[in-house]
C-alpha positions in Angstrom: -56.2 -45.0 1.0 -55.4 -41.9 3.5 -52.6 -39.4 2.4 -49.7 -41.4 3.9 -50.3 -44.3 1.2 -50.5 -42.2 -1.8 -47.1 -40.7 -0.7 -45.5 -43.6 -0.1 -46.9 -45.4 -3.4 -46.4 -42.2 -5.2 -42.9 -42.3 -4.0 -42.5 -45.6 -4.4 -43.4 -46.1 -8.6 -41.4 -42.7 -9.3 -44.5 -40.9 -10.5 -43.5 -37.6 -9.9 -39.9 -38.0 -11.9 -42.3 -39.7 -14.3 -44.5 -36.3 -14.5 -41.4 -34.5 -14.8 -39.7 -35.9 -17.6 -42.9 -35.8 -19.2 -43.4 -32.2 -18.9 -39.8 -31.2 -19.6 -40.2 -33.2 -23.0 -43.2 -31.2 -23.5 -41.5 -28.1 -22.8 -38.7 -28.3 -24.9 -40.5 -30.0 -28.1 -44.0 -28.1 -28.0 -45.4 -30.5 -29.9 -49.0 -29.2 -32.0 -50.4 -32.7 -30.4 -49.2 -33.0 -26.9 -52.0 -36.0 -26.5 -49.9 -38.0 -29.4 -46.6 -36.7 -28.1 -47.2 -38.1 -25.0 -48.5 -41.9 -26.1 -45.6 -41.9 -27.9 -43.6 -40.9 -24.4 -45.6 -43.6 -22.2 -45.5 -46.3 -25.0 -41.4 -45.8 -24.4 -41.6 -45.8 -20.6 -42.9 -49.5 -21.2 -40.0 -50.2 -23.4 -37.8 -49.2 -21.2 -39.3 -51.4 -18.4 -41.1 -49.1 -16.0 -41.7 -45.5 -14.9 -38.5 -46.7 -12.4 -36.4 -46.5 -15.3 -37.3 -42.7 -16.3 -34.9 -40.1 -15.8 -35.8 -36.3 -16.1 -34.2 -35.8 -19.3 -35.0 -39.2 -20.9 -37.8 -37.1 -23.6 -35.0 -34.7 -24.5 -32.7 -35.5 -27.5 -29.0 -35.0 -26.7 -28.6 -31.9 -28.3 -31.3 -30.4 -26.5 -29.7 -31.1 -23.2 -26.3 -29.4 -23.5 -26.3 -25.7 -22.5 -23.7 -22.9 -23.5 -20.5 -22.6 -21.5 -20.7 -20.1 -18.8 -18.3 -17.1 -19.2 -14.6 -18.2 -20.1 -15.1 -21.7 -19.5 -16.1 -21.1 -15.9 -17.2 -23.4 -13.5 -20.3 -23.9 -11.7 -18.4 -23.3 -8.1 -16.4 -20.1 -9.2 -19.2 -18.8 -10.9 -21.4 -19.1 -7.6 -18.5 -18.2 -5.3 -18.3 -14.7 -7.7 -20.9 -13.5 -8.4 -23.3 -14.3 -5.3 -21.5 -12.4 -2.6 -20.4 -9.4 -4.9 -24.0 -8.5 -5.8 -25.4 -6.9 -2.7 -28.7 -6.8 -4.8 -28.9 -10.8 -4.0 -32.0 -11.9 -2.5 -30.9 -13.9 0.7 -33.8 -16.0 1.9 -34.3 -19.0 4.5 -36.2 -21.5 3.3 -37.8 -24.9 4.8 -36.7 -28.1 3.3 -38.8 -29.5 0.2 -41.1 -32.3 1.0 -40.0 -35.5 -1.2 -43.0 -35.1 -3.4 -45.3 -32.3 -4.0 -48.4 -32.5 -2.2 -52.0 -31.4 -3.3 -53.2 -27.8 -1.8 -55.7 -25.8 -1.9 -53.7 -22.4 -2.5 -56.6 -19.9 -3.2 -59.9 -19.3 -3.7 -59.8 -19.5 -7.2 -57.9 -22.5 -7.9 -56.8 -25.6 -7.0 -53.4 -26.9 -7.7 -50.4 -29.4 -7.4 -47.9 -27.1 -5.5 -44.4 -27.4 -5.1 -43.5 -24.0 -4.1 -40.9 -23.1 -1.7 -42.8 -22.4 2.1 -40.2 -19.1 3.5 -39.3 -20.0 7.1 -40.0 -17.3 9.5 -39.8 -17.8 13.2 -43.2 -18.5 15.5 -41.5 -18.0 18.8 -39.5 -14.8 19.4 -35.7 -16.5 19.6 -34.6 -14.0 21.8 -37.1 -15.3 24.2 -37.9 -18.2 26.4 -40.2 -20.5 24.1 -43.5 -21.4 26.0 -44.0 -24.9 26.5 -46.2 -27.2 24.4 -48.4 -29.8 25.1 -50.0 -31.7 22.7 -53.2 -33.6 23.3 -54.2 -36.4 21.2 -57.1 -39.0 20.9 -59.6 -40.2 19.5 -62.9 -38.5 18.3 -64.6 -38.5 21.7 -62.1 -39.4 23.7 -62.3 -35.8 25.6 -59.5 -34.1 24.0 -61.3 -30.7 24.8 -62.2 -31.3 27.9 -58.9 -32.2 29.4 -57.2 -29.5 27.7 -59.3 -26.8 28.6 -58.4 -28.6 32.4 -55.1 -28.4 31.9 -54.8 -25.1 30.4 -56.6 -23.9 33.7 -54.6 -25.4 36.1 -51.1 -24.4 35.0 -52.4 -20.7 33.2 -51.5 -21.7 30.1 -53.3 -20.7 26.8 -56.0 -23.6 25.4 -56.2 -23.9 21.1 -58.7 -25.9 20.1 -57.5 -26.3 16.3 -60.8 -28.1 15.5 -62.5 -24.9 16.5 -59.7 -23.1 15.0 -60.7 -24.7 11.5 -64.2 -24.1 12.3 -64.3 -20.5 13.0 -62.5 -20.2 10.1 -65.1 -21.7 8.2 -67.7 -20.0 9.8 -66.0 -15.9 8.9 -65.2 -16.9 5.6 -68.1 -18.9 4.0 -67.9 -17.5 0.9 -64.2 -18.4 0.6 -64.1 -21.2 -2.7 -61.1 -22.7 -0.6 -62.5 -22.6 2.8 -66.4 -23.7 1.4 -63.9 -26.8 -0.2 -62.3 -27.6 3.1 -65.7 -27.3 5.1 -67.2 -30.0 3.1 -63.7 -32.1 3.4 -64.2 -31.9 7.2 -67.8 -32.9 7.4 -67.1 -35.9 5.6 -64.6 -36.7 8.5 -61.6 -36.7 6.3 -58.2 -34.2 7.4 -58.3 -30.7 6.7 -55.4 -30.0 4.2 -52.1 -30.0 6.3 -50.7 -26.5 5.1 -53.6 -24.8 5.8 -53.8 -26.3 9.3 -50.3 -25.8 10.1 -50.7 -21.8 8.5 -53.6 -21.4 11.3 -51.8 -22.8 14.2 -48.7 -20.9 13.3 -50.8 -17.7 12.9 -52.5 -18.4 16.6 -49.3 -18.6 18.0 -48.0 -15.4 16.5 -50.9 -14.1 18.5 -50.0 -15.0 22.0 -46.4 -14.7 22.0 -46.5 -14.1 25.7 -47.6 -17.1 27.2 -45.8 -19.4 29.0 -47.4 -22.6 28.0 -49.9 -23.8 25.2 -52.2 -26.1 25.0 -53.0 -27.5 21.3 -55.6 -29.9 21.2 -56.2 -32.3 17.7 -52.9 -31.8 16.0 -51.2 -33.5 14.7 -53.2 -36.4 13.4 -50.4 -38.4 11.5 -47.2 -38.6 11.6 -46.9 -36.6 8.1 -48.4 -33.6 10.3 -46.1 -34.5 13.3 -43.0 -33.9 10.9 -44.4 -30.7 9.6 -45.2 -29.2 12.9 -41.8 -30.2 13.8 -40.1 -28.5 11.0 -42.2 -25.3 11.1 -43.3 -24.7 14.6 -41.4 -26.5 17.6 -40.8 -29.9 18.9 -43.4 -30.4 21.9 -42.2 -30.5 25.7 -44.7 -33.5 26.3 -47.5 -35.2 24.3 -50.8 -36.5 26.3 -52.6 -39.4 24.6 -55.9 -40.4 25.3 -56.3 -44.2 25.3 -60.3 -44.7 24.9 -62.0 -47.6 24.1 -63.9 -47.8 20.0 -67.2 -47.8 22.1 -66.9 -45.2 24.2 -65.7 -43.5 22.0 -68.8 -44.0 19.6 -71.4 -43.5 22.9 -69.5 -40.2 23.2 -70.0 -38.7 19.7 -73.7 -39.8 19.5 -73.8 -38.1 22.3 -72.1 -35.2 21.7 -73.9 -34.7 18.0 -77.6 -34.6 19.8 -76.2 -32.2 22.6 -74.1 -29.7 20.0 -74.8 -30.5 16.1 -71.4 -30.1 15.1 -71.5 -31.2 11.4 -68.8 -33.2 11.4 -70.5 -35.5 14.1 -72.9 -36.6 11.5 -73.1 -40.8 11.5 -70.8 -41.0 7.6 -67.9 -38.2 8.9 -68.2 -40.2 12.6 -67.6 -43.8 11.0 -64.6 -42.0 8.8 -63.1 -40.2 11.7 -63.0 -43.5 13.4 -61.7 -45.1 10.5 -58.7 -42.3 10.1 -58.2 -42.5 14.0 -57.3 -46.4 13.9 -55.1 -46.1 10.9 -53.0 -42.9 12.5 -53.3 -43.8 15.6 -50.4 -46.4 15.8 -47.8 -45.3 13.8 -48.2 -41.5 15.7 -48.2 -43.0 19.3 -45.0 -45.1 18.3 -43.2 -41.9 16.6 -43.6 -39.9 20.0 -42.7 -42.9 22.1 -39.7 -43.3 19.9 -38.8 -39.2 21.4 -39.5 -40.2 24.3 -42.5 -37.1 24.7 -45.5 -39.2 24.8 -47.6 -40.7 27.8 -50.6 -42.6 27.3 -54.2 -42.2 29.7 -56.9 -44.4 30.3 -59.5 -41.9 28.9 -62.8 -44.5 29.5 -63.1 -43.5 33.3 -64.4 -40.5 35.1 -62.8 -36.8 33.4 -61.7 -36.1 37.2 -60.3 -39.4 37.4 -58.5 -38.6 34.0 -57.4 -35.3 35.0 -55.7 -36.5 38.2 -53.3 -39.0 36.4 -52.4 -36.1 33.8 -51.7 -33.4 36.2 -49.4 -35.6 37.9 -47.7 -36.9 35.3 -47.2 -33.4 34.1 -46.0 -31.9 37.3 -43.1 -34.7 37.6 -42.4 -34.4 34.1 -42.2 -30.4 33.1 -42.2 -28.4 36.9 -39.9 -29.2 39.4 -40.9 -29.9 42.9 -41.2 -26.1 44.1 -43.3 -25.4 41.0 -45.6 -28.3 41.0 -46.1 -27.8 45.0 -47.0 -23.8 44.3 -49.2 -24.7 41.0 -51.2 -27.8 43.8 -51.9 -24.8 46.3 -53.2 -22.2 43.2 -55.5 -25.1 42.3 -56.8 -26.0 45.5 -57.2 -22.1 46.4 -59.0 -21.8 42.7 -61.2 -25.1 43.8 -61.8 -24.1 47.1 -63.0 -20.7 46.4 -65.4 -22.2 43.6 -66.8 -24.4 45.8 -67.8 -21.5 48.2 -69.4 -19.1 45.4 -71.1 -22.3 44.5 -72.9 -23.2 47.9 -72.5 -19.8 49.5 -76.5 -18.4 50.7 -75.2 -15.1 49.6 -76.9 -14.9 46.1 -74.5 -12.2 44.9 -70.7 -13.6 46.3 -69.9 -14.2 43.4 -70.9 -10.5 41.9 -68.5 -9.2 44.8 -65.8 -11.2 43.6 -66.1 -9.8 40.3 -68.0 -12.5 38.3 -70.8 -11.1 35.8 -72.5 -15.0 36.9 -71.3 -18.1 38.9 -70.5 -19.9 35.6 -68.1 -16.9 35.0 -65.8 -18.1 37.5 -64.3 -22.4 36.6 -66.3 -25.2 35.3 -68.5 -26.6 38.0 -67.3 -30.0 39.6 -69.4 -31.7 42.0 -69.3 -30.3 45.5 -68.6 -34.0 47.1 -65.7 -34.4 44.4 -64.3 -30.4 45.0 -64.2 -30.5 48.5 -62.6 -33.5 48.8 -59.3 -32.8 46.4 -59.2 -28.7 47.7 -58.8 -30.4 51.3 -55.9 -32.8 50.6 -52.6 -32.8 52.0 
């Protein structure tokens, strides 16, 4: 069961009003055996018929329910209307809509807890200020996420956040964080890292490079859950790039991948899961983007140049006009072009003239054959 289906059953059987009136009962009674108290409280929920049928005062007597008047009689509205604008000591806060049910965190290092505390809003992107724009790349474990980013990001200057690599740098500077040890080992099992904390890094990256013009996130969101929230709390994205790749490749890929890097999370148990989390996500993701009319979907089980030629077209027709995507073709060739040349010049030290500490310090290498041909099209 992922975190979508506990929600929704959750949701659906009341528990949390059932938790509540529970709590409230124990609250107002403070019984000397809560354990017998609350028997007592479930073996009425059956009588009644159901957690359906629990209010959040049904374990409190009338009496206990009825609270003193407020001043002269007054009313809920006029004592609101008085009293808030009149007290300049009142806090004013904006604040983010609740979720419908409280959702498990990890909050500290210390403890872990059910949390239903209000998130303050605060703005990522200064208003006053044209907001970058934001693609969002999305896939499949293996399906080259990072790679077409990071392409992407280079060809249009835009900045490249890997929220993977986000998570596990994270990981890495605080290892002897209690909460961050916790989500390490949720990772490498191939499960989600907790969507607050996710959302809290990306939104703190962002407040990092407010001058960019675009951004580049790759693996986020995963669900629609984490769609929503990156909604609410950061921005809706200009366009959405989904890599279509097929369950094999995709394995080949991370086999690959885990003998060539040793990421931990592309042990055989957290691959399977990822795979497994992918295929239940997947659909219900793509169709909420489609639905916006933001996503477009890429064969991702051909060549990465291949790949990359569909996406950059696709995004010049959908986010530049003509002007811009013509000028942002001729800074690409020029950028291929003069690759190519520090890359097959004889001069040994070109590419130290042009300011490069070594040839790999200039672009990824593409092969000559493939480079020469796309820097000399029309």
């Amino acid at each position: 069961m992922n975190s979508c289906d506990a929600k929704e059953y959750l949701a659906r059987r009341e528990i949390p009003q059932l938790f509540e009136s529970l709590l409230n009962g124990l609250m107002c009674y403070k019984p000397d055996d809560p354990i017998e108290y609350l028997e007592g409280c479930l073996q009425k929920v059956k009588e009644l018929g159901g957690s359906e049928k629990v209010k959040w005062d049904t374990f409190v007597s009338q009496e206990k329910r009825t609270l003193p008047p407020l001043n002269g009689g007054q009313s809920r509205r006029s004592f609101f209307r008085n009293v808030m604008p009149d007290n300049p000591n009142f806090p004013y806060r904006r604040y983010d809509r609740l979720p419908p049910i409280h959702q498990f965190s990890i909050e500290s290092d210390t403890d872990l807890s059910e949390t239903a505390e209000l998130i303050e809003e605060y703005d990522v992107f200064d208003p006053t200020r044209p907001r970058p724009k934001i693609i969002l790349v999305l896939g499949g474990p293996g399906s080259g996420k990072g790679t077409q980013s990071l392409k992407i990001a280079e060809r249009y200057g835009f900045e490249y956040i890997s929220v993977g690599e986000l998570l596990r740098k994270k990981i890495h500077n605080t290892s002897s964080n209690r909460k961050w040890s916790l989500i390490a080992k949720i990772i490498t099992t191939g499960e989600l890292a907790p969507q607050e904390t996710t959302i809290t890094e990306i939104k703190q990256k962002l407040m990092q490079i407010p001058d960019e013009e675009g951004i580049v996130i790759d693996g986020f969101p995963r669900d629609v859950a984490q769609a929503l929230s990156f909604e609410d709390q950061i921005c809706t994205p200009d366009l959405v790039v989904f890599l279509a790749c097929s369950n094999q490749r995709l394995k080949e890929r991370l086999l690959k991948r885990a003998e060539q890097q040793g990421r931990p999370d592309d042990n055989l148990k957290a691959t399977q899961r990822r795979l497994i989390n992918f295929k239940q996500n997947a659909v219900p993701l793509v169709k909420y983007f489609q639905e916006k009319g933001l996503i477009i979907t890429f064969d991702a089980d051909r060549d990465e140049e291949e790949v990359f030629y569909d996406i950059r077209m696709a995004l010049d027709n959908k986010l530049f006009s003509p002007k811009e995507a013509e000028a942002g073709e001729l800074l690409y060739k020029h950028k291929k072009l003069f690759t190519f040349n520090i890359k097959c010049s004889s001069d040994p030290f070109l590419h130290i003239k042009h300011g490069h500490q070594t040839k790999e310090d200039t672009v990824s290498w593409v092969p000559p054959s493939q480079l020469f041909q796309k820097a000399c099209e029309d």
